[in-house]
N, C-alpha and C positions, 0 to 999 in steps of 0.2 A: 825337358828344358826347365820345368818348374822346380825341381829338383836342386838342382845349381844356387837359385837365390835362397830355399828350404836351408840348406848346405850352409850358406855363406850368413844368413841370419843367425843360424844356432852357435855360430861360429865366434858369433859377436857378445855372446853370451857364456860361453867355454873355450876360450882362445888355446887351450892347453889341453885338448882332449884328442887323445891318440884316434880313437871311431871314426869319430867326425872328421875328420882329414884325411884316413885313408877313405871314409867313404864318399867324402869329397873328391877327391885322386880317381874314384872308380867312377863318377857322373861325367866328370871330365874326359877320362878316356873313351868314355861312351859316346861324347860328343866330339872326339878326334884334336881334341886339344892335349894332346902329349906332355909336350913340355909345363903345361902348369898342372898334368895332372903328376905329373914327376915332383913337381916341387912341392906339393899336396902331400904326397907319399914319406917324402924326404923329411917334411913339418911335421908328420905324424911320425916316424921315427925318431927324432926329435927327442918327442915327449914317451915312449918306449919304445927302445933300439930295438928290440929281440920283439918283433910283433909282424908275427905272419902274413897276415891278411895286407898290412902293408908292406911288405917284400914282395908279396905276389900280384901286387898294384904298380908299385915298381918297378920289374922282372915286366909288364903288358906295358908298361910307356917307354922305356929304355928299348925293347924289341920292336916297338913300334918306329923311333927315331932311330932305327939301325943299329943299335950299341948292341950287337946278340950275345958276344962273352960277356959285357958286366949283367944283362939282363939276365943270361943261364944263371951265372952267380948270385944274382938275387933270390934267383927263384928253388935254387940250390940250399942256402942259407935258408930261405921262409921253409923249405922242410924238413931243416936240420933243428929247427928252435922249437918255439914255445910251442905252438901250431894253433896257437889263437887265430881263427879263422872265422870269425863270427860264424853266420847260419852257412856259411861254405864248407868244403871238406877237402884235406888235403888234393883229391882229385884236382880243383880251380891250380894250385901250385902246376901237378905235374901239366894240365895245360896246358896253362901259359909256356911251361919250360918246353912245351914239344912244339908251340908255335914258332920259339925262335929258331931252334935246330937248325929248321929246313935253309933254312937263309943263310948256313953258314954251310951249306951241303951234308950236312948230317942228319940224313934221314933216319938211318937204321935207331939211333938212338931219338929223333924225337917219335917214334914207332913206339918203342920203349916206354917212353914217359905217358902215350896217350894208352899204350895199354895199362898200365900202372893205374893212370886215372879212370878208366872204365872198371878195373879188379876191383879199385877202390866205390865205386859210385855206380854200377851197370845198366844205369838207364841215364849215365851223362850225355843228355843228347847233343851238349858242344861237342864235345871230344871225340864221338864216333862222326862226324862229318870231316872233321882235322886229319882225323885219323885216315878218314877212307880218301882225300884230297893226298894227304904225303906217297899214301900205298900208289895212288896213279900215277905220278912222279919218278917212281921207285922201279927195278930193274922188272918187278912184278904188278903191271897192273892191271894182270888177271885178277890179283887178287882184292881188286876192288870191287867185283862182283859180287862175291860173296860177302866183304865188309860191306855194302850197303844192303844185302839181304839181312845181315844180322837185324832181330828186332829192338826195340828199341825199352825193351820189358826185360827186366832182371831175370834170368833163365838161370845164372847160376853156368851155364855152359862153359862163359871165357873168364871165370875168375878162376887164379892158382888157392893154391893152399897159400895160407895166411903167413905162415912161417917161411916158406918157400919165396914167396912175394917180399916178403919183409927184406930178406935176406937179396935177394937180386936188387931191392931199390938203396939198399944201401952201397952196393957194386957199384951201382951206376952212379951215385952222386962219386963216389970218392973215384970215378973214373973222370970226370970232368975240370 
C-alpha cells in the first residue's frame, strides 16, 4: 500500500515518464484496482507506445475487467515489440496472455503461452501454478499431477530448443 503514494509522489516530479506509470498500473493491479490501473498503463503508453512492460500491465487489467480479446491483443503486441520489460522477461507477457484464454474457453492455447513462459523462465513459479489450474479444467486432469510434481528448479527437462520454441511462439501469436 505504501507503494501507491511512493508512485504517485515520483509522479509529481516526472509527469511524463513511461516506468513510473506502467509501474504505477502494476501497484494498482496488485491492489485490484483495475480500471485505474488501465489508465496508468494507457498514460504510460502515452509517453512510449511500443513499450512492453506496459502492454503486459494492460493485457492483466483489461483480463481482469473481462475485456479477454483486446487483453490477448495487448499482451500479443507487448511481445511483438520492443520487449522492454524492465527486470521481467518476456515469460510475465505470455502469463498474463495464458490468464486470459481460459475465460474465453481456450485452454489448449493458454497451455501454450504458460509453457512458452516456463521455456522462457523455468523456475516461473507464477506460471507453473496457472498452468497446473488450467490442466485441471482441461479434458486431462490427470495431468495435473504430474504438473504439480514438476520442481520448481530449472532442470532443463521441459524447455524446447530455442529455435524450435521461437518458431512455435510466433505460430501462435499470428494464430490469434
Amino acid at each position: 500500500a505504501a507503494a501507491l503514494p511512493a508512485c504517485n509522489q515520483a509522479l509529481n516530479f516526472k509527469k511524463k515518464d513511461a516506468v513510473l506509470w506502467a509501474t504505477r498500473s502494476d501497484v494498482l493491479s496488485n491492489l485490484g484496482q483495475y480500471e485505474e490501473a488501465l489508465i496508468s498503463a494507457a498514460t504510460a503508453l502515452r509517453f512510449k507506445s511500443k513499450y512492453s512492460l506496459a502492454l503486459t500491465y494492460q493485457c492483466r487489467s483489461l483480463s481482469e475487467l473481462g475485456k479477454q480479446e483486446e487483453a490477448i491483443a495487448s499482451c500479443n503486441q507487448a511481445l511483438q515489440v520492443n520487449k522492454d520489460l524492465g527486470n521481467n522477461t518476456p515469460a510475465l507477457a505470455w502469463d498474463m496472455r495464458g490468464l486470459a484464454l481460459p475465460r474465453l474457453g481456450r485452454n489448449q492455447e493458454a497451455l501454450t503461452s504458460y509453457q512458452f513462459a516456463i521455456d522462457i523462465k523455468p523456475n516461473y513459479s507464477r506460471a507453473i501454478p496457472t498452468e497446473c489450474n488450467t490442466i485441471s479444467t482441461t479434458e486431462r486432469p490427470e495431468d495435473t499431477i504430474q504438473c504439480r510434481d514438476t520442481p520448481l528448479e530449472a532442470d532443463g527437462a521441459r524447455g524446447a530448443s530455442s529455435h524450435a520454441m521461437e518458431d512455435s511462439k510466433k505460430d501462435t501469436l499470428h494464430d490469434t
